[in-house]
BAMAR-832609 format. One record per residue: x, y, z of N, C-alpha, C in turn; residue number from 1. Coordinates in steps of 0.1 Angstrom, whole numbers. Example, Ala and Ser with C-alpha at 12.3 -4.5 7.8 and 13.67 -1.06 7.14 Angstrom:
% residues 2
nc1 nc2 nc3 cac1 cac2 cac3 cc1 cc2 cc3 num
132 -57 78 123 -45 78 132 -33 78 1
128 -22 71 137 -11 71 129 0 79 2
//
This chain:
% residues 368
nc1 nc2 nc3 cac1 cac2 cac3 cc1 cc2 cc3 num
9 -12 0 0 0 0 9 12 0 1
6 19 -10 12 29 -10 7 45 -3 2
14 52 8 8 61 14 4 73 10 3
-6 82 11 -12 95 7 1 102 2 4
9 104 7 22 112 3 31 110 -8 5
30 97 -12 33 91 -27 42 81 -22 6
52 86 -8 65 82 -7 69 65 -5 7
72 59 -11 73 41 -8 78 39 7 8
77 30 17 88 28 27 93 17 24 9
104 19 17 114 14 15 117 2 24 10
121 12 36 130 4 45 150 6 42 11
155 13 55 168 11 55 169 28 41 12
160 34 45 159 42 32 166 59 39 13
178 66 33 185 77 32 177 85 23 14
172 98 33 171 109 24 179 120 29 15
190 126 16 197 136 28 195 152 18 16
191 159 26 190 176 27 204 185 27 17
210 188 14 220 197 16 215 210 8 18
219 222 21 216 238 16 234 243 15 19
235 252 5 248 253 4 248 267 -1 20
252 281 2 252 292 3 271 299 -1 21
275 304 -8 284 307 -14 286 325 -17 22
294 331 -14 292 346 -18 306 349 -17 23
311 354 -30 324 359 -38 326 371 -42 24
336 379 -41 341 388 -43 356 386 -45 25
356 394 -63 373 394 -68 372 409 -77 26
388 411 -82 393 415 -88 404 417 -94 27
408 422 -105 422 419 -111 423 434 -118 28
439 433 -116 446 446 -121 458 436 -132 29
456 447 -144 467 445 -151 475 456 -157 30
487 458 -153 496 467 -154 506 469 -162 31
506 476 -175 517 474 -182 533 477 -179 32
542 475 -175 555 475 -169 560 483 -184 33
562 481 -193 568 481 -209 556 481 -218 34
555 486 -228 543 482 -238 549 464 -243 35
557 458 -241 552 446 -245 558 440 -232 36
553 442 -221 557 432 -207 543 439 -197 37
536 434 -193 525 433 -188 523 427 -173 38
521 431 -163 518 425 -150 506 420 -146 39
500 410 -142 487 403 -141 484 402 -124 40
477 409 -117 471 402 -109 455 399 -102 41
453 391 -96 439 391 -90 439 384 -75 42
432 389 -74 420 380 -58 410 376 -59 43
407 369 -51 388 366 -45 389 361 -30 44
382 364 -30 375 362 -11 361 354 -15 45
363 345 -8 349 333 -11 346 328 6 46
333 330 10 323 327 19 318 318 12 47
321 305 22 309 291 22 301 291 35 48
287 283 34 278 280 45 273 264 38 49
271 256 48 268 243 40 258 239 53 50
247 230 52 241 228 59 237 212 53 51
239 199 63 238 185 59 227 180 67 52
213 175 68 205 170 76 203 155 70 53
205 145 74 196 134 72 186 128 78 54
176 122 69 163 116 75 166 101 70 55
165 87 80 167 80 76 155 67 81 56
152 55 76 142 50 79 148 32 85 57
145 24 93 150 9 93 138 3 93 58
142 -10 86 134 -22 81 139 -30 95 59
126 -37 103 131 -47 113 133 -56 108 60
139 -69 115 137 -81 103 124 -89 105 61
117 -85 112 97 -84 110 93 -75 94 62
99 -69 94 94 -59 79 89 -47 86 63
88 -41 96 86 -32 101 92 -20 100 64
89 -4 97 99 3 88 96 9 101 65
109 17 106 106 27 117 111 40 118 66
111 51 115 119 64 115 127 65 127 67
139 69 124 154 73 130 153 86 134 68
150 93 145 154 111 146 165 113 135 69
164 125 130 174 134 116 184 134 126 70
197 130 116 211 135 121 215 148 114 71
222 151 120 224 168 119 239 172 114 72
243 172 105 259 177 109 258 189 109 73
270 197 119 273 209 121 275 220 112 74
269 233 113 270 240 104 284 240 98 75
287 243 83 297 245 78 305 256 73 76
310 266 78 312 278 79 326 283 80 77
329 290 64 343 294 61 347 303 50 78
358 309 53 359 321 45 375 318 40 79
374 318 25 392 318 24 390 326 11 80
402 330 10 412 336 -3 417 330 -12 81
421 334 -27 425 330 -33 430 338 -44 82
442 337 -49 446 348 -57 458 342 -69 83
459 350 -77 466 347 -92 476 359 -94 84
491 355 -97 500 366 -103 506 360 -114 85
508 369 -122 513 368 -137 523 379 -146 86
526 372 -156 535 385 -162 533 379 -180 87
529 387 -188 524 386 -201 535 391 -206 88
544 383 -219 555 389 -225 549 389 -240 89
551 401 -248 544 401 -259 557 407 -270 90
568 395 -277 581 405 -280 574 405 -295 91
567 403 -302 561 407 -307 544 406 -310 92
540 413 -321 525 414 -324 518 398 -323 93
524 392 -331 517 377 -329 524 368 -321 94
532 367 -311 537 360 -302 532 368 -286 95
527 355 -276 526 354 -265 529 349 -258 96
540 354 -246 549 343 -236 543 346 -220 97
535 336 -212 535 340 -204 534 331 -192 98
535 334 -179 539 327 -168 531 333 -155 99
523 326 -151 514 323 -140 515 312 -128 100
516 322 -114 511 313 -104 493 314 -99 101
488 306 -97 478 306 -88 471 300 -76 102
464 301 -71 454 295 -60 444 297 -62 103
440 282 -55 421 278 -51 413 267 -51 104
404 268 -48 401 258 -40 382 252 -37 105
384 243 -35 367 235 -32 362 233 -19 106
351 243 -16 347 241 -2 347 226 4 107
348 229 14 353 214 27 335 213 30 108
334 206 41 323 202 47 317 192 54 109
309 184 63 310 174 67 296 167 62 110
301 150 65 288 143 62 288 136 77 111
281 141 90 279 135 105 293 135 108 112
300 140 108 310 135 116 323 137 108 113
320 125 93 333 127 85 332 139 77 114
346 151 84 348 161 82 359 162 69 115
359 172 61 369 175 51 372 187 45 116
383 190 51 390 207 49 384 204 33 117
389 222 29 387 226 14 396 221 11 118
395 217 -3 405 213 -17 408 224 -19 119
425 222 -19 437 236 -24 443 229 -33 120
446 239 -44 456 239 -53 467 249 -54 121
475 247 -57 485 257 -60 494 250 -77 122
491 262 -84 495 256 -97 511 263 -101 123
513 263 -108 526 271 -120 521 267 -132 124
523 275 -142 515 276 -150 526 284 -165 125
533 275 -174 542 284 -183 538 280 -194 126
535 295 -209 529 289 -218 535 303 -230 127
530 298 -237 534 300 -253 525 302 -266 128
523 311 -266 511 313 -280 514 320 -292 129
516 312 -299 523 320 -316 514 317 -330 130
512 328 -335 506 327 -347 517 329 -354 131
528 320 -364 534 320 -373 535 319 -386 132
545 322 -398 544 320 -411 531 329 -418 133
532 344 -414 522 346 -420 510 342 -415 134
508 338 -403 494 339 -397 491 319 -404 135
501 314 -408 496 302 -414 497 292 -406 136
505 292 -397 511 282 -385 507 288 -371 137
497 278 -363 493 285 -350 496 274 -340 138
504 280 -327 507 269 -317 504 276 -305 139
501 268 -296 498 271 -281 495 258 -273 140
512 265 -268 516 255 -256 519 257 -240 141
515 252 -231 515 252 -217 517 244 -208 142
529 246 -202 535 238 -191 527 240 -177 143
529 229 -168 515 230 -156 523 217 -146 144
521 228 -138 523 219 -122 511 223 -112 145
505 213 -107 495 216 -94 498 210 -84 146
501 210 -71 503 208 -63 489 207 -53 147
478 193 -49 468 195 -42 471 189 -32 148
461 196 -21 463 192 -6 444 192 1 149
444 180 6 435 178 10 417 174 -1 150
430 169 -12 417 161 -19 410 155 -18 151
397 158 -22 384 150 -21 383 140 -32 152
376 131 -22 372 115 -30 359 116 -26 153
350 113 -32 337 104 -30 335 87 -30 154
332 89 -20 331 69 -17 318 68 -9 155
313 58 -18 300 51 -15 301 37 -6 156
292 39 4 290 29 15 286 19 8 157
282 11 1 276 -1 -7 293 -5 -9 158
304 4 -10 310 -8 -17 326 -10 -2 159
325 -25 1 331 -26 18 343 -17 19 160
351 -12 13 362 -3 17 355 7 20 161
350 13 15 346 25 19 338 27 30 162
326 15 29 314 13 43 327 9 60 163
335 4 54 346 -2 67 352 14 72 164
356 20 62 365 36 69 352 46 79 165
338 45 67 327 53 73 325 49 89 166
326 33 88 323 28 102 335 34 113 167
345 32 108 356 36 119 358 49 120 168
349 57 115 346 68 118 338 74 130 169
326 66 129 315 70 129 307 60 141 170
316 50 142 318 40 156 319 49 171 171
327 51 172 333 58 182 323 69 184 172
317 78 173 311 88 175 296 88 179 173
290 75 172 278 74 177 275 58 184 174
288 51 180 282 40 188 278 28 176 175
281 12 179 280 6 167 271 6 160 176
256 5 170 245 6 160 238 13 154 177
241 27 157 239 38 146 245 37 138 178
263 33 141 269 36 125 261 25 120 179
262 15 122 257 7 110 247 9 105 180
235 20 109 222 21 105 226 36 90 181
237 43 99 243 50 90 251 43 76 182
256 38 82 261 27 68 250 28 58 183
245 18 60 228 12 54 224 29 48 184
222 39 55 214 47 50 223 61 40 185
234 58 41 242 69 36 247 64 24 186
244 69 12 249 65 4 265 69 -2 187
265 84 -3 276 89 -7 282 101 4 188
296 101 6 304 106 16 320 115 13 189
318 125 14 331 130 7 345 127 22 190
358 125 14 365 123 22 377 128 21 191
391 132 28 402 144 28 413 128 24 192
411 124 7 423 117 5 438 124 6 193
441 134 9 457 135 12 459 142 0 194
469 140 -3 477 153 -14 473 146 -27 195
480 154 -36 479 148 -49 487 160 -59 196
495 154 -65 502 165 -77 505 159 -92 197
497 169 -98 500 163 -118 507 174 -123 198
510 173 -131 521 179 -137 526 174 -151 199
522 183 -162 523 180 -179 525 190 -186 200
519 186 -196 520 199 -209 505 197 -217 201
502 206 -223 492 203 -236 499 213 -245 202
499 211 -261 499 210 -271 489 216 -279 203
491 225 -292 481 228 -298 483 235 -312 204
482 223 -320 491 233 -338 482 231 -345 205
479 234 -354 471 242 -365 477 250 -377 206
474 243 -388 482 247 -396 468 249 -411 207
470 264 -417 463 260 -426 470 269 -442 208
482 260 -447 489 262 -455 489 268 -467 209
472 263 -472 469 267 -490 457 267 -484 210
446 275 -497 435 280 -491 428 266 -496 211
417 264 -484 404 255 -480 414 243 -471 212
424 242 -470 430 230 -466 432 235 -450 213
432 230 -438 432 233 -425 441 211 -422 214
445 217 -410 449 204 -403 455 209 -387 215
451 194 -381 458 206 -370 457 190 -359 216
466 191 -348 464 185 -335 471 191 -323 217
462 180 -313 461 184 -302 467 171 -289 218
481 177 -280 488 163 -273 488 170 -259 219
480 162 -248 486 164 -239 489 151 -233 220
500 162 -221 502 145 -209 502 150 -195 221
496 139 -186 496 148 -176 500 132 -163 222
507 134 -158 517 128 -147 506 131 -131 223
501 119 -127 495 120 -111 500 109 -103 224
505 117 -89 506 106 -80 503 111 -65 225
501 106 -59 497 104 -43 510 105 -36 226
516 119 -30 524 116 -26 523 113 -11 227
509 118 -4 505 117 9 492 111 9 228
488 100 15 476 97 16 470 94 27 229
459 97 31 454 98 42 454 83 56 230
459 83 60 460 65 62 448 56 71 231
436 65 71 428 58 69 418 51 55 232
424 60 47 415 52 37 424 48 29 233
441 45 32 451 36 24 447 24 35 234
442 24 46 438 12 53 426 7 46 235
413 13 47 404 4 37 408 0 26 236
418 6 20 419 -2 6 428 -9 4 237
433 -16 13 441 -27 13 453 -25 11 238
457 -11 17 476 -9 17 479 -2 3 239
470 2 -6 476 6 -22 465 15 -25 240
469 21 -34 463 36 -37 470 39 -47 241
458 37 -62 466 41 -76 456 52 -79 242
465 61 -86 456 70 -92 448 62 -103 243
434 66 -103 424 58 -117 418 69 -121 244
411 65 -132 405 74 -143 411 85 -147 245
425 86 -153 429 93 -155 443 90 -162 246
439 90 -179 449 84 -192 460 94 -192 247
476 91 -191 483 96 -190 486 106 -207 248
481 102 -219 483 108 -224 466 111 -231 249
467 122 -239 454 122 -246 460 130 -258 250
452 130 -270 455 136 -282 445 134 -293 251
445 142 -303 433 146 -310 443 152 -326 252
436 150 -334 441 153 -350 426 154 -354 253
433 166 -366 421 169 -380 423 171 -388 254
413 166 -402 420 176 -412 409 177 -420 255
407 190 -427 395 198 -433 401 203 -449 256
395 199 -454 393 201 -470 378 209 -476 257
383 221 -479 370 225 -487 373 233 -502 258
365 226 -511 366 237 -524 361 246 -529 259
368 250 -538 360 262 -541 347 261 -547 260
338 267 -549 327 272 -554 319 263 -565 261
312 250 -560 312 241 -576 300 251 -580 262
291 254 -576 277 259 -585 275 270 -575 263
272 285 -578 265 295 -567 280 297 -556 264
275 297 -546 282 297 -536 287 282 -528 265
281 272 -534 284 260 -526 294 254 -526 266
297 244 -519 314 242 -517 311 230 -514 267
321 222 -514 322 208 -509 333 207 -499 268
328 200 -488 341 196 -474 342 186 -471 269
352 181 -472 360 172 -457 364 168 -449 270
359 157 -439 365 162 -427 366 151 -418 271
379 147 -416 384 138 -404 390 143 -394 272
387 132 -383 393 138 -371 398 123 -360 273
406 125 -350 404 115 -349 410 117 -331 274
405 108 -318 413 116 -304 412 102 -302 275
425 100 -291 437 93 -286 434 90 -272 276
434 83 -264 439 84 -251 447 66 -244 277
454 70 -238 463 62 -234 456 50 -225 278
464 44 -220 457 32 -210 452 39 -199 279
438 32 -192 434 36 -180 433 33 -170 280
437 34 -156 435 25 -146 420 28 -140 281
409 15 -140 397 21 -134 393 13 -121 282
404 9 -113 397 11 -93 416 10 -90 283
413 18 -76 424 22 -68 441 11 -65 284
428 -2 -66 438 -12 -59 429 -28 -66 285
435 -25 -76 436 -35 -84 431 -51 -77 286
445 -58 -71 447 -68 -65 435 -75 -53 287
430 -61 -50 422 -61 -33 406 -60 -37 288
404 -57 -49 391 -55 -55 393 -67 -67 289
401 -76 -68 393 -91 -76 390 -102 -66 290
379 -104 -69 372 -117 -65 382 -132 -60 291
375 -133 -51 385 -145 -48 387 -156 -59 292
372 -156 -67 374 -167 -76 382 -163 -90 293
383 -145 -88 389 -144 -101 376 -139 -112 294
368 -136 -106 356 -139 -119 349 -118 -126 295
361 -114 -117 355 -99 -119 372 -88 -128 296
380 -103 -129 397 -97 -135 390 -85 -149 297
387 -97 -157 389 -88 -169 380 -74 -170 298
367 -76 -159 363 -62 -160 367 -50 -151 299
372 -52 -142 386 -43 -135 402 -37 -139 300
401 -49 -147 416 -48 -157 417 -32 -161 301
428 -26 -162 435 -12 -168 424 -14 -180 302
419 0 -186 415 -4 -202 428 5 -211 303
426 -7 -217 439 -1 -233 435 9 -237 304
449 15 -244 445 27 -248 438 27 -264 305
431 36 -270 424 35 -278 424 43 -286 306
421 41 -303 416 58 -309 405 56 -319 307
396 67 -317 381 67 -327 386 75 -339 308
380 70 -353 383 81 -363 363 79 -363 309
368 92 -367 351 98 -378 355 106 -389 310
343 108 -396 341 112 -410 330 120 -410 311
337 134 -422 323 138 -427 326 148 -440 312
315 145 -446 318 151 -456 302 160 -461 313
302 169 -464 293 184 -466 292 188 -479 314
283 196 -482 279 202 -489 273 215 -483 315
281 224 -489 279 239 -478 274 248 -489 316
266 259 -481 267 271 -483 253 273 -500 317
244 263 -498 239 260 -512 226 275 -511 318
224 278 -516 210 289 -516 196 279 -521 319
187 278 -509 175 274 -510 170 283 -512 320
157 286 -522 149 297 -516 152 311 -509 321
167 315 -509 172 325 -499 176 321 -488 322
176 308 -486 181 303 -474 199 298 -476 323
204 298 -464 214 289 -463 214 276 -462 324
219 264 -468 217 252 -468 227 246 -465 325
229 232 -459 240 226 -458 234 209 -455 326
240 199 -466 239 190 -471 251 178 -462 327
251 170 -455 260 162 -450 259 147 -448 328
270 141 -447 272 123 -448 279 123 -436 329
278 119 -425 293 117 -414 288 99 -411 330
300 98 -403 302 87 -394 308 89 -385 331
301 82 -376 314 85 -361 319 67 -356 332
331 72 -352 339 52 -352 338 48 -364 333
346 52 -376 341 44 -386 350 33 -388 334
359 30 -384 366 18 -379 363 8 -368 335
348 12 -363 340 3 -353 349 -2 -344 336
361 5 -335 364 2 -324 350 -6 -315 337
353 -15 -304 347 -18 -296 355 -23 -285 338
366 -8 -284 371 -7 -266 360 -2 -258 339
365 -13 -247 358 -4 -231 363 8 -227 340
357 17 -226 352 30 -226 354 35 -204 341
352 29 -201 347 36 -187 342 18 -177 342
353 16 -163 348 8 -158 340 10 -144 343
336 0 -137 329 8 -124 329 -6 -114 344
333 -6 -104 335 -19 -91 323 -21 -85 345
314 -24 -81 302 -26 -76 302 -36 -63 346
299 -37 -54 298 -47 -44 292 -56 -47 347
281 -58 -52 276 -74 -62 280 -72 -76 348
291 -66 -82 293 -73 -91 305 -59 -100 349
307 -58 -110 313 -48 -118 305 -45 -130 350
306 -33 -134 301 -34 -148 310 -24 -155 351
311 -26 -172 319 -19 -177 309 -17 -191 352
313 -1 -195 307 8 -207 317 8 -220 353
312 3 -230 321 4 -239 316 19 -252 354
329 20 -259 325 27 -272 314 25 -278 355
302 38 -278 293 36 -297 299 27 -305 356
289 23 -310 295 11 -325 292 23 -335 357
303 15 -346 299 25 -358 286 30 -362 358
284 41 -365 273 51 -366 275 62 -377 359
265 61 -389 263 67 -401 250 74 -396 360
250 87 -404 239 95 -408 241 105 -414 361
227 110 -417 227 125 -428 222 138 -423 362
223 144 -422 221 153 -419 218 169 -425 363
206 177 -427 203 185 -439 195 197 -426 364
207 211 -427 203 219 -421 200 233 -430 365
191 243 -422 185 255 -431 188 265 -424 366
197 276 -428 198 289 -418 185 299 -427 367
174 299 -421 168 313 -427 170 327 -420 368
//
């Protein structure tokens, strides 16, 4: 029977109430030192308020649903700074050299108990932007260090590492058989994993040599590791802690062909493209999350790295009726990869998402 109010009782059922209030103030001055050497700076002042209530329900093992009084976490209330200096070198008209530090950061907050300072960064930041050859060769490049402290994880109680740290939390503070009713009813929980620093480059050329012809790509790489981790939750996970979801290299190419003028104004185009990314690690600790029988390896496994091409080819610029027309054929994957895409650990089981399969269509648009 379902009650006047619509709401099912569940049983064992989390409902949680977050109000979150935010108010910023910044500014930035830029100062020319030289007409081609420039000084960059800024601030912000950021006010957080966070407010976390839960309502939770238990199933007896009669089937009996019973309401829990709301747990309350403490209001959440903080004010920090964050600020950017820089210096813009311009030696000449189409060249840009320039070099940035910054800060900032992700409000903190508690879920009952398990508390978590804000996420800080501190970056360096060195980069390079040239329009060369006549405006025909375009690059922009940037070197990057971040330095974080006090990174946030999200871990969900359903799966036992994380439900085991929530409990050793939350033991002590309320006592075994609330946490466990907490367990049961909390689904997701943010937590202070410890430091974290990546550090790469991205890439970016473009080249468009003869007229209608364009090509261009795009390389980054980006380096993460844990140099501090919090050691309670290198204890739930079994002594090891890998960085995951996150491909050390990534990259992208194109190239675009269009002609001139077959009838009116219409044109005919080209166009491939094609993005890259390296192997992936998708859960923390590999070893500690396979099955005793072994029966969850290959969907936890690293995924290989992979690359999609697509296609497309157009018909532009046609006059309907006074209209703009555009006539098109694409494919996307036209090489019908079928890598795994994205994995996920589940406490009854794993599942993993793979690539679209090859995919054709047409497409006929009208600017009036």
């Amino acid at each position: 029977i379902i009650p006047l109010n619509g709401q099912i009782p569940l049983g064992n059922q989390g409902r949680s109430f977050n109000r979150s209030t935010s108010i910023a103030a910044y500014a930035q001055l830029e100062y020319k030192i030289m007409p081609e050497l420039e000084f960059v700076a800024g601030a912000r002042i950021t006010h957080d308020k966070k407010d976390y209530t839960l309502l939770y329900d238990i199933r007896s093992s009669t089937g009996v649903v019973s309401p829990r009084d709301p747990r309350v976490s403490p209001t959440y209330s903080k004010t920090k700074p964050s600020f950017m200096v820089g210096l813009n070198w311009k030696p000449t008209d189409d060249v840009l050299v320039y070099g940035k530090f910054s800060t900032s950061f992700v409000s903190g907050g508690s879920t009952l108990g398990i508390d978590f300072e804000p996420e800080e960064a501190k970056s360096f930041e060195l980069g390079l932007k040239a329009d060369l050859l006549d405006h025909k060769l375009r690059t922009n490049l940037a070197l990057f260090h971040v330095d974080y402290s006090h990174y946030q994880a999200s871990q969900g109680t359903r799966l036992p590492a994380a439900k085991s740290l929530a409990l050793s939390i939350w033991t002590p503070l309320y006592g075994a058989t609330v946490a466990n009713e907490l367990a049961n009813a909390v689904s997701l929980f943010i937590i202070d994993q410890g430091k974290l620093t990546a550090q790469g480059f991205e890439l970016e050329v473009t080249a468009a040599p003869t007229r209608g012809l364009t090509f261009g790509t795009g390389i980054g790489y980006t380096d993460a590791k844990f140099p501090e981790i919090n050691p309670l939750l290198l204890t739930a996970n079994g002594g090891r802690f890998d960085v995951g979801q996150r491909p050390k290299w990534t990259a992208s190419l194109f190239g675009i062909y269009e002609t001139e003028p077959l009838f009116g104004e219409a044109t005919l185009q080209f166009r491939m493209d094609g993005q890259y990314r390296s192997s992936t690690i998708i859960t923390l600790n590999q070893p500690f999350s396979t099955y005793a029988d072994g029966s969850n390896t290959a969907a936890i496994s690293p995924i290989k790295g992979f690359m999609l091409v697509n296609g497309r080819v157009a018909l532009r610029h046609m006059n309907i009726g006074g209209a703009n027309a555009e006539l098109a054929v694409w494919g996307k994957n036209i090489t019908d990869r079928k890598d795994r895409a994205y994995g996920l650990q589940l406490p009854f089981g794993s599942t993993n998402f793979f690539v679209p399969a090859r995919t054709f269509g047409v497409d006929l648009s009208i600017d009036f």
